[in-house]
PyMOL commands that place a pseudoatom at each C-alpha (Angstrom):
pseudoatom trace, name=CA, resn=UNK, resi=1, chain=A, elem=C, hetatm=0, pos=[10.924, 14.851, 3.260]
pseudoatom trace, name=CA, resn=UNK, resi=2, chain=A, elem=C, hetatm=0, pos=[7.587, 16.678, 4.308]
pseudoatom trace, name=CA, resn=UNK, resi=3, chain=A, elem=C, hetatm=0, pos=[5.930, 14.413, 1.776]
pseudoatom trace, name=CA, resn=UNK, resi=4, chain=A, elem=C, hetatm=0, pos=[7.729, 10.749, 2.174]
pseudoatom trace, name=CA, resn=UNK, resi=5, chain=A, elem=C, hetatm=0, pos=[8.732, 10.846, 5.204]
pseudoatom trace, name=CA, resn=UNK, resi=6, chain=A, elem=C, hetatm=0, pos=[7.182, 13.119, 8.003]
pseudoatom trace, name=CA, resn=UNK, resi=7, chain=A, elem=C, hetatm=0, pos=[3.290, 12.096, 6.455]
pseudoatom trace, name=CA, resn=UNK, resi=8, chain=A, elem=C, hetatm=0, pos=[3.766, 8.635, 7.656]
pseudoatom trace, name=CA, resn=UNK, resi=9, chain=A, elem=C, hetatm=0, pos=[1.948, 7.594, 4.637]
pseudoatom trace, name=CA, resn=UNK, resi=10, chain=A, elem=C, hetatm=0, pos=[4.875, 5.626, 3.192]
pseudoatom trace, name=CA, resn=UNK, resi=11, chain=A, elem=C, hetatm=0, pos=[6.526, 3.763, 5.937]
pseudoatom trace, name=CA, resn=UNK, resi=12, chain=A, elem=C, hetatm=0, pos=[7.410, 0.552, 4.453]
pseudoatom trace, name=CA, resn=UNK, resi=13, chain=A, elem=C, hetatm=0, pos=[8.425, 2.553, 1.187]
pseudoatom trace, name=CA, resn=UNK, resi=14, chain=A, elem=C, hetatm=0, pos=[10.545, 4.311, 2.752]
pseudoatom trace, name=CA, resn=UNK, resi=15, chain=A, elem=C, hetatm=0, pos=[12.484, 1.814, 4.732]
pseudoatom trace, name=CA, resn=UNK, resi=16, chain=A, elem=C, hetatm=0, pos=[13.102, -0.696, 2.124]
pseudoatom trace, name=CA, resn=UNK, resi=17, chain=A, elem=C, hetatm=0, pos=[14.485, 2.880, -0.387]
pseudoatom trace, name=CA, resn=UNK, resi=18, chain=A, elem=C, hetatm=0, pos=[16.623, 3.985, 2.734]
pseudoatom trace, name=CA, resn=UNK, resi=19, chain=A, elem=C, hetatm=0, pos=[18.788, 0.825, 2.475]
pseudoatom trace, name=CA, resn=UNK, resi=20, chain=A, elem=C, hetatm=0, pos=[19.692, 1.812, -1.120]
pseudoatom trace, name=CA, resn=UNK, resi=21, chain=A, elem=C, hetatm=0, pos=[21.836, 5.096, 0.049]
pseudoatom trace, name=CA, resn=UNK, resi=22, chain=A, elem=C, hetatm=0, pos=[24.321, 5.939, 2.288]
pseudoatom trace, name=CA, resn=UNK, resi=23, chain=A, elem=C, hetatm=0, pos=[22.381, 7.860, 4.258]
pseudoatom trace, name=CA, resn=UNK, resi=24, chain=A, elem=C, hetatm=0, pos=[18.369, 8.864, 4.975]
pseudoatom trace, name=CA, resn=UNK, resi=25, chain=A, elem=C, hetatm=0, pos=[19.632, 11.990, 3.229]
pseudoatom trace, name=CA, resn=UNK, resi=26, chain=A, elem=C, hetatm=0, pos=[21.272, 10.947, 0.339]
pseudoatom trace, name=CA, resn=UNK, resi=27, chain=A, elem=C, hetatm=0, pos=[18.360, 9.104, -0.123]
pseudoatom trace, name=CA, resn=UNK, resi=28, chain=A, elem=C, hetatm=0, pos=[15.764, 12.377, 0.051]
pseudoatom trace, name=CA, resn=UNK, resi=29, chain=A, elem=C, hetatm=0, pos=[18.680, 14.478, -2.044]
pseudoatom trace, name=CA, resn=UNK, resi=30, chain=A, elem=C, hetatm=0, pos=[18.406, 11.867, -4.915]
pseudoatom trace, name=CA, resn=UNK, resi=31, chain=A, elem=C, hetatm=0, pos=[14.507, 12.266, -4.814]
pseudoatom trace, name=CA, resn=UNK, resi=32, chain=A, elem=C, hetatm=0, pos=[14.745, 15.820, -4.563]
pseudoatom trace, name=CA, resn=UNK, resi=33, chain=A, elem=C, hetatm=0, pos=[16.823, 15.213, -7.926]
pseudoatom trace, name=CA, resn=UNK, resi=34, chain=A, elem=C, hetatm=0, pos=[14.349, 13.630, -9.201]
pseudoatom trace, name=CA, resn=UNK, resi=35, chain=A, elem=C, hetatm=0, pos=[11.864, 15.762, -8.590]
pseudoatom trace, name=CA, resn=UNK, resi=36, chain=A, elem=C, hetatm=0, pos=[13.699, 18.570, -10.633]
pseudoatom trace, name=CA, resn=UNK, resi=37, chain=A, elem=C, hetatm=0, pos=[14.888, 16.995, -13.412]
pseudoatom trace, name=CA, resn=UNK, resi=38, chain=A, elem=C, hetatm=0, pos=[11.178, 15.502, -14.082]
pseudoatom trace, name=CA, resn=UNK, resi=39, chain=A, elem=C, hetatm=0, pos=[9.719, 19.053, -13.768]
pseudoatom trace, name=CA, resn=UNK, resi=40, chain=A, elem=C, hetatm=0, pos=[8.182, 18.021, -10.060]
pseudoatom trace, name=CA, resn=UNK, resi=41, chain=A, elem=C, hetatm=0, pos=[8.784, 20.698, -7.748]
pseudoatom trace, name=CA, resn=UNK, resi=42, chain=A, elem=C, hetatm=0, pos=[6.324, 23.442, -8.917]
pseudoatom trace, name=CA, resn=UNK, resi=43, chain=A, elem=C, hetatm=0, pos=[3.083, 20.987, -9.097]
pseudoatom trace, name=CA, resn=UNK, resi=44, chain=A, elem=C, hetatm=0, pos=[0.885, 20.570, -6.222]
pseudoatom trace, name=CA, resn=UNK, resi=45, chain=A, elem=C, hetatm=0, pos=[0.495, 16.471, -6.445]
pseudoatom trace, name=CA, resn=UNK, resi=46, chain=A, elem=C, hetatm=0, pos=[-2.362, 14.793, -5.526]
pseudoatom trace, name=CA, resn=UNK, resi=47, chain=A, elem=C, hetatm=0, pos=[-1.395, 11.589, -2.972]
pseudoatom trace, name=CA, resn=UNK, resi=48, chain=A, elem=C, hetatm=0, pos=[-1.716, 8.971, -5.449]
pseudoatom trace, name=CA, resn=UNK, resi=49, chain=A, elem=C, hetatm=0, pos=[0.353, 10.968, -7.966]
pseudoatom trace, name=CA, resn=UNK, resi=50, chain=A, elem=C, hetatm=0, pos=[2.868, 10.290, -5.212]
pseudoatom trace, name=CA, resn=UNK, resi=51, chain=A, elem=C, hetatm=0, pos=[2.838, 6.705, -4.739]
pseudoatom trace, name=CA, resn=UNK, resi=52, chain=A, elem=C, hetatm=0, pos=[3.038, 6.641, -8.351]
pseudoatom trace, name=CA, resn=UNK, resi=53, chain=A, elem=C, hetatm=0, pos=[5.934, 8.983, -8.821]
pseudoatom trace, name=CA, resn=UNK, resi=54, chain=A, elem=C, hetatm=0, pos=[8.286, 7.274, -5.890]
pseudoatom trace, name=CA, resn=UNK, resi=55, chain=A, elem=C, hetatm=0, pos=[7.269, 3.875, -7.910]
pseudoatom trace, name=CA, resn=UNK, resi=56, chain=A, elem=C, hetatm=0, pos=[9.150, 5.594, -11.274]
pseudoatom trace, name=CA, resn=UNK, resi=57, chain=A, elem=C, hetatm=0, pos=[12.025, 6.964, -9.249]
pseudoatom trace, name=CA, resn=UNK, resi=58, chain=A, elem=C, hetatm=0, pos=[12.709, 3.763, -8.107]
pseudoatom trace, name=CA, resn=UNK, resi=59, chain=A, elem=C, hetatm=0, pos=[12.466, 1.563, -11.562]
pseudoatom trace, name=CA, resn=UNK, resi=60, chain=A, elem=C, hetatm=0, pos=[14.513, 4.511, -12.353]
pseudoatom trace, name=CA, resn=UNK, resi=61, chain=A, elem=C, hetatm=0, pos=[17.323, 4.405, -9.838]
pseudoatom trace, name=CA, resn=UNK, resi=62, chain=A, elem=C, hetatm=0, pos=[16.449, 0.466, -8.973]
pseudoatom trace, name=CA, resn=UNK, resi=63, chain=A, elem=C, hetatm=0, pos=[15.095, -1.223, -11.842]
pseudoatom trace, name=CA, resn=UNK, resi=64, chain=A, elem=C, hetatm=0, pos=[16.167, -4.516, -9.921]
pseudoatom trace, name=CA, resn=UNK, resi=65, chain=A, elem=C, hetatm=0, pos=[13.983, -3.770, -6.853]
pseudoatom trace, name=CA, resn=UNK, resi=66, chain=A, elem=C, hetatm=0, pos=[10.711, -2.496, -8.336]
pseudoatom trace, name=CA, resn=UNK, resi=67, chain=A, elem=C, hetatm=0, pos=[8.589, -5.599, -8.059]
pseudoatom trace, name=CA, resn=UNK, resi=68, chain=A, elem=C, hetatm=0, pos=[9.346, -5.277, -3.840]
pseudoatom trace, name=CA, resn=UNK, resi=69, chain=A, elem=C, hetatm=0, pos=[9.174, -1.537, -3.441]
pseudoatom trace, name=CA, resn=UNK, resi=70, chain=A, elem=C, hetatm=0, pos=[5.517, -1.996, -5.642]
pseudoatom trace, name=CA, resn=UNK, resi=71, chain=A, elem=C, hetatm=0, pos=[4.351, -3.801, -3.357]
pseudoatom trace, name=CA, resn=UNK, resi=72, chain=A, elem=C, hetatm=0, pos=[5.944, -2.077, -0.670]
pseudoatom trace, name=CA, resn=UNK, resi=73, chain=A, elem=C, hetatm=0, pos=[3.935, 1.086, -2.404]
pseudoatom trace, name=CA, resn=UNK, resi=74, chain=A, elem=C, hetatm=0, pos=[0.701, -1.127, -2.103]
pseudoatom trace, name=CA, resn=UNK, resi=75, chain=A, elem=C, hetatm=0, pos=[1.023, -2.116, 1.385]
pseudoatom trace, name=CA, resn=UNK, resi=76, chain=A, elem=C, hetatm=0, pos=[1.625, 1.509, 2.241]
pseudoatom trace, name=CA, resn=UNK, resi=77, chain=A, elem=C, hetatm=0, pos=[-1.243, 2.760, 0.067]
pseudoatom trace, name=CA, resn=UNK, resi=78, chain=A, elem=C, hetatm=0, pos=[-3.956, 0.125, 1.493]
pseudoatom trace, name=CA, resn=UNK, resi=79, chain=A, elem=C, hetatm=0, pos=[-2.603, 0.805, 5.215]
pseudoatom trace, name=CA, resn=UNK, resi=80, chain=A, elem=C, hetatm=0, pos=[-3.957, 4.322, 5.169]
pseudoatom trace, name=CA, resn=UNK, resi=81, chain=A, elem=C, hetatm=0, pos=[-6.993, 3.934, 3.086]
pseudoatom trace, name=CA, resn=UNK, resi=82, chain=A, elem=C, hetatm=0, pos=[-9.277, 1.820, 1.321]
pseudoatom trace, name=CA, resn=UNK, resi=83, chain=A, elem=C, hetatm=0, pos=[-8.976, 3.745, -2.345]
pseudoatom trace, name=CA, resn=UNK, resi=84, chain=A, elem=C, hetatm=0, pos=[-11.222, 2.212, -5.010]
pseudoatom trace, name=CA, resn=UNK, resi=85, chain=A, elem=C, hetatm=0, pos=[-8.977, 3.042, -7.704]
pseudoatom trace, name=CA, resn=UNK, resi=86, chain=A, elem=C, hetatm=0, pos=[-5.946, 1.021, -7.825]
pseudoatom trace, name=CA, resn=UNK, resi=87, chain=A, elem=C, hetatm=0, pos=[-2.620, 2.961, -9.233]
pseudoatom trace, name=CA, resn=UNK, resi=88, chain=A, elem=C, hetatm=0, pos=[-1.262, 2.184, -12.380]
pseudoatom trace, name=CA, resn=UNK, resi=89, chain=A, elem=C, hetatm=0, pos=[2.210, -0.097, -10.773]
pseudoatom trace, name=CA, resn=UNK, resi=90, chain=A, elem=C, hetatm=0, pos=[-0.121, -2.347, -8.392]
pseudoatom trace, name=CA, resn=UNK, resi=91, chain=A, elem=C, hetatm=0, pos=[-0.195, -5.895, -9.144]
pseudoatom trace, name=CA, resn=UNK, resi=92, chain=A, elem=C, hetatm=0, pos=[-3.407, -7.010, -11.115]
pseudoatom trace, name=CA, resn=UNK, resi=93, chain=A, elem=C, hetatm=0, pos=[-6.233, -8.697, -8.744]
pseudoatom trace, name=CA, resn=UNK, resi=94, chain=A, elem=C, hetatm=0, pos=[-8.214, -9.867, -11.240]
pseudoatom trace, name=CA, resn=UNK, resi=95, chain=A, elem=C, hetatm=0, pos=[-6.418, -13.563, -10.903]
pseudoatom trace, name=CA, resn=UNK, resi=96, chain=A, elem=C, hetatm=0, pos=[-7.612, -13.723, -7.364]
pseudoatom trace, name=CA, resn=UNK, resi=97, chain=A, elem=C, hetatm=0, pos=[-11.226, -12.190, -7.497]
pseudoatom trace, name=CA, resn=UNK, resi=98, chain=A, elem=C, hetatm=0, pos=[-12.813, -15.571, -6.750]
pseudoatom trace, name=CA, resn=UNK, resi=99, chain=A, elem=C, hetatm=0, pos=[-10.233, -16.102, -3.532]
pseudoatom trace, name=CA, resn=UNK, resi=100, chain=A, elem=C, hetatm=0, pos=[-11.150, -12.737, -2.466]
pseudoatom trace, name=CA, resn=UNK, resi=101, chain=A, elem=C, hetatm=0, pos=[-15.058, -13.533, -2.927]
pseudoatom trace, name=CA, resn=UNK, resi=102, chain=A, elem=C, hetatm=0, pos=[-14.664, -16.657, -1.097]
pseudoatom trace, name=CA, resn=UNK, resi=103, chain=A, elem=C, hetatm=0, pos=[-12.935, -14.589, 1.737]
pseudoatom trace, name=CA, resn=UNK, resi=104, chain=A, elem=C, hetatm=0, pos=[-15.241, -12.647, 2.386]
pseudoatom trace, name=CA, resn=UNK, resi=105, chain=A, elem=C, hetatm=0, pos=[-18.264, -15.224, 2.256]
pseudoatom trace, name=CA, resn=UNK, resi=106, chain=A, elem=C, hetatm=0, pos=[-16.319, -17.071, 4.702]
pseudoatom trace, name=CA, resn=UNK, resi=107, chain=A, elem=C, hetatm=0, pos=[-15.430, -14.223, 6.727]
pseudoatom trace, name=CA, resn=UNK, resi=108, chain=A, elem=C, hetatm=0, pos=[-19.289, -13.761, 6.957]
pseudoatom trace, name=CA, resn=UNK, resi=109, chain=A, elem=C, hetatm=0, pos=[-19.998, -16.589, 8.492]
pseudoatom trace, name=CA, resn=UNK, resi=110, chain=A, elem=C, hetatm=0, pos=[-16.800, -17.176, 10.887]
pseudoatom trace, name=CA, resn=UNK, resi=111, chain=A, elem=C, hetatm=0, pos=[-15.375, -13.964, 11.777]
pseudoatom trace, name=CA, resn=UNK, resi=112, chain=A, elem=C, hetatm=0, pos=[-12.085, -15.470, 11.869]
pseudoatom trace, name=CA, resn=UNK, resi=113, chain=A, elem=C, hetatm=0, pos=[-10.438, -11.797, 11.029]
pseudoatom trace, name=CA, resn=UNK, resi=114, chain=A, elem=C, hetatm=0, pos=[-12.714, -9.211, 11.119]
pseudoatom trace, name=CA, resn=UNK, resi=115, chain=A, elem=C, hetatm=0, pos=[-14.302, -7.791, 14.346]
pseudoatom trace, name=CA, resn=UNK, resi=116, chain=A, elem=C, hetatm=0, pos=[-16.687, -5.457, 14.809]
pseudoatom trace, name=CA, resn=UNK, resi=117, chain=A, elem=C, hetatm=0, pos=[-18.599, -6.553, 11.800]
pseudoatom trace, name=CA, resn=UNK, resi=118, chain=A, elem=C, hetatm=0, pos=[-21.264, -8.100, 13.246]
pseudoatom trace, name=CA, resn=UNK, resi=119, chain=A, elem=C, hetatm=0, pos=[-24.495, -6.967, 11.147]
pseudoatom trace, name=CA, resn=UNK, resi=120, chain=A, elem=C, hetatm=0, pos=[-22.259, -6.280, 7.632]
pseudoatom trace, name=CA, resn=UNK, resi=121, chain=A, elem=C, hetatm=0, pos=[-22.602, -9.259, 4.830]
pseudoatom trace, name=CA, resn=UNK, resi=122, chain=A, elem=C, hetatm=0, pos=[-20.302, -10.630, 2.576]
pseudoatom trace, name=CA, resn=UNK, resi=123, chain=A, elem=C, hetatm=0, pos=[-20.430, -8.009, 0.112]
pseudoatom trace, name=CA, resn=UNK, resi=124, chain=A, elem=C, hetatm=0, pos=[-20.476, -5.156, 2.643]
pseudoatom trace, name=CA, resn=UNK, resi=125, chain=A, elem=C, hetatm=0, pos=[-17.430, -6.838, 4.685]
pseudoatom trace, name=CA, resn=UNK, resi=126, chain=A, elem=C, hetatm=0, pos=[-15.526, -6.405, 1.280]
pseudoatom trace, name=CA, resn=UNK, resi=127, chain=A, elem=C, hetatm=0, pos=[-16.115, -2.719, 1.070]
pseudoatom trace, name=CA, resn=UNK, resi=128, chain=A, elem=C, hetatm=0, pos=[-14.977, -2.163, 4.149]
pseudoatom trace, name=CA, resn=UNK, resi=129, chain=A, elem=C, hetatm=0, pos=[-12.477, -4.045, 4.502]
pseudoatom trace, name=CA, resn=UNK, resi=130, chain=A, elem=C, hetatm=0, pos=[-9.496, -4.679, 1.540]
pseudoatom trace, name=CA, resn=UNK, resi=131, chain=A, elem=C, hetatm=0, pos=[-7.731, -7.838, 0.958]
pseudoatom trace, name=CA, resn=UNK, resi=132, chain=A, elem=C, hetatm=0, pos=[-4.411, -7.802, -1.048]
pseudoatom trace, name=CA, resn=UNK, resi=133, chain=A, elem=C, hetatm=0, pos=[-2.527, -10.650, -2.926]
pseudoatom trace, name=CA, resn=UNK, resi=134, chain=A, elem=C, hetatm=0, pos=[1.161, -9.312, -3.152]
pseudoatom trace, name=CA, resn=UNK, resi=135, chain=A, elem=C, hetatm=0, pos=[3.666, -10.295, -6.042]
pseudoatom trace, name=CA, resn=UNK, resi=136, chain=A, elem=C, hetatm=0, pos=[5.378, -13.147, -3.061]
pseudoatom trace, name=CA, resn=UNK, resi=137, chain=A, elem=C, hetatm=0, pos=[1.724, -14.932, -2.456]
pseudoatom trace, name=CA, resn=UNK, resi=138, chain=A, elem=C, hetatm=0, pos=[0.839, -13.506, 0.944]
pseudoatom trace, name=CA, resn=UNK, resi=139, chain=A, elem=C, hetatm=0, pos=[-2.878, -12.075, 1.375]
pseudoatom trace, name=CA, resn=UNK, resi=140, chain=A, elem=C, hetatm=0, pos=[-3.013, -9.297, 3.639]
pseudoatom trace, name=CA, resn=UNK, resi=141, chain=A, elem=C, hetatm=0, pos=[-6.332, -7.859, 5.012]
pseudoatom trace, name=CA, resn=UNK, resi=142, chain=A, elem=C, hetatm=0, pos=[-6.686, -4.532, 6.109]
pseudoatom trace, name=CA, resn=UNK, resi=143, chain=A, elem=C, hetatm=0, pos=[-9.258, -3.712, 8.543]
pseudoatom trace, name=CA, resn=UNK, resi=144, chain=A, elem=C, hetatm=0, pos=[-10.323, -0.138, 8.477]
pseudoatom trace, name=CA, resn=UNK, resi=145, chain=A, elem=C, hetatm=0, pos=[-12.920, -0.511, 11.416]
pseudoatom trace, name=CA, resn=UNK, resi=146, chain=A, elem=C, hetatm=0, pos=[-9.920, -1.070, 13.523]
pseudoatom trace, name=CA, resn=UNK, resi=147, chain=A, elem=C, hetatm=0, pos=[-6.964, 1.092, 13.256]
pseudoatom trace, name=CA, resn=UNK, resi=148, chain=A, elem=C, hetatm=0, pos=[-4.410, 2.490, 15.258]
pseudoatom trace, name=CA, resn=UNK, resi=149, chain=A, elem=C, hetatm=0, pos=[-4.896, 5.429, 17.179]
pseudoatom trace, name=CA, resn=UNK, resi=150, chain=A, elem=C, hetatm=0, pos=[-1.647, 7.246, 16.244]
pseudoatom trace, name=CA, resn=UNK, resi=151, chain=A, elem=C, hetatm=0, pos=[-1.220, 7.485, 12.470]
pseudoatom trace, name=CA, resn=UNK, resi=152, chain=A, elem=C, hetatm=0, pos=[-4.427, 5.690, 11.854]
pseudoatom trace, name=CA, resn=UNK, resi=153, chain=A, elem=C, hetatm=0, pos=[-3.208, 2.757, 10.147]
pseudoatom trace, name=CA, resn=UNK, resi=154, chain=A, elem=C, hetatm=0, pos=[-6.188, 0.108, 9.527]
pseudoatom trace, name=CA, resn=UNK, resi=155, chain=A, elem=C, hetatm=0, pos=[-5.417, -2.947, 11.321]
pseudoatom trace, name=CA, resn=UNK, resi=156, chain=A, elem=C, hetatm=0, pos=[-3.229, -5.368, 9.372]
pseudoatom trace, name=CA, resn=UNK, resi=157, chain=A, elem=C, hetatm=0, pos=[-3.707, -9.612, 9.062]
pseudoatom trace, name=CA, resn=UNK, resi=158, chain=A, elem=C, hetatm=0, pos=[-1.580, -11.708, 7.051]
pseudoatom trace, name=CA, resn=UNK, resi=159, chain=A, elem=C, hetatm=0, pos=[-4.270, -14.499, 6.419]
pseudoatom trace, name=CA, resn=UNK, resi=160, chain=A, elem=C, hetatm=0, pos=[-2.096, -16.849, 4.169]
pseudoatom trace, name=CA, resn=UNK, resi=161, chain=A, elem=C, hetatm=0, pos=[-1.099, -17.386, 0.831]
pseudoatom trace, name=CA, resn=UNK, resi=162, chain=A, elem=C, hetatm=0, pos=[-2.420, -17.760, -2.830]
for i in range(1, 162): cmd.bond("trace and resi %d" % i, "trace and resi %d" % (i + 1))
show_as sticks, trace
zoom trace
């Protein structure tokens, strides 16, 4: 629970798992399950060994819901930080590199989306910023410049779809 839920580093994760179980507990006793029957509980795991391990449990448990809950994982993953490795269960970007490009350069010249830029090119906007393409189409932008003073969560846009 420490972990999943009182982090706040897996709130849209945890939501969309919750509505599988009876209760929030049942829910955090069938993970703790997990946990110990995968040999879990005495490893100190790093935070993307997390995402990663929630992801299994789920195709596990849910085989039917783990193309939502990854990219519930993503969403979750990208709203706290900008990592520059991707985990194993995201979607591949590589189909939407040129969209993402052409963001950017756009982004450069309008600043449609991202404030506080001023100064930062196309390529730097794109290190600073992330844009996702989830499984359903929608690209989300997350705008770590600008997040929110309690948990710190960059500041999301949905700017359309692929």
């Amino acid at each position: 629970m420490e972990v999943y839920y009182n982090s706040g580093q897996f709130p849209t994760s945890i939501r969309a798992l919750e509505k599988e179980f009876s209760s929030p507990f049942r829910m955090f006793e069938a993970l703790s399950g997990y946990y110990e029957e995968q040999g879990l509980l005495s490893v100190s795991h790093s935070r993307m060994a997390r995402y990663e391990i929630l992801y299994r449990f789920v195709c596990g448990s849910f085989p039917g819901r783990a193309e939502e809950m990854r990219d519930k994982l993503t969403y979750d993953l990208y709203l706290r930080e900008n990592v520059k490795s991707r985990p194993a269960f995201a979607l591949d970007q590589s189909p939407y590199k040129e969209i993402v490009k052409s963001f950017f350069i756009r982004e450069d010249a309008e600043r449609r989306f991202l404030s506080g830029y001023e100064g930062f090119d196309s390529r730097q906007l794109s290190k600073m910023a992330h844009l996702e393409v989830f499984g359903d189409g929608r690209m989300v932008l997350f705008d770590y410049r600008n997040r929110e003073p309690l948990f710190g969560n960059a500041a999301v846009s949905e700017i359309g779809r692929v």
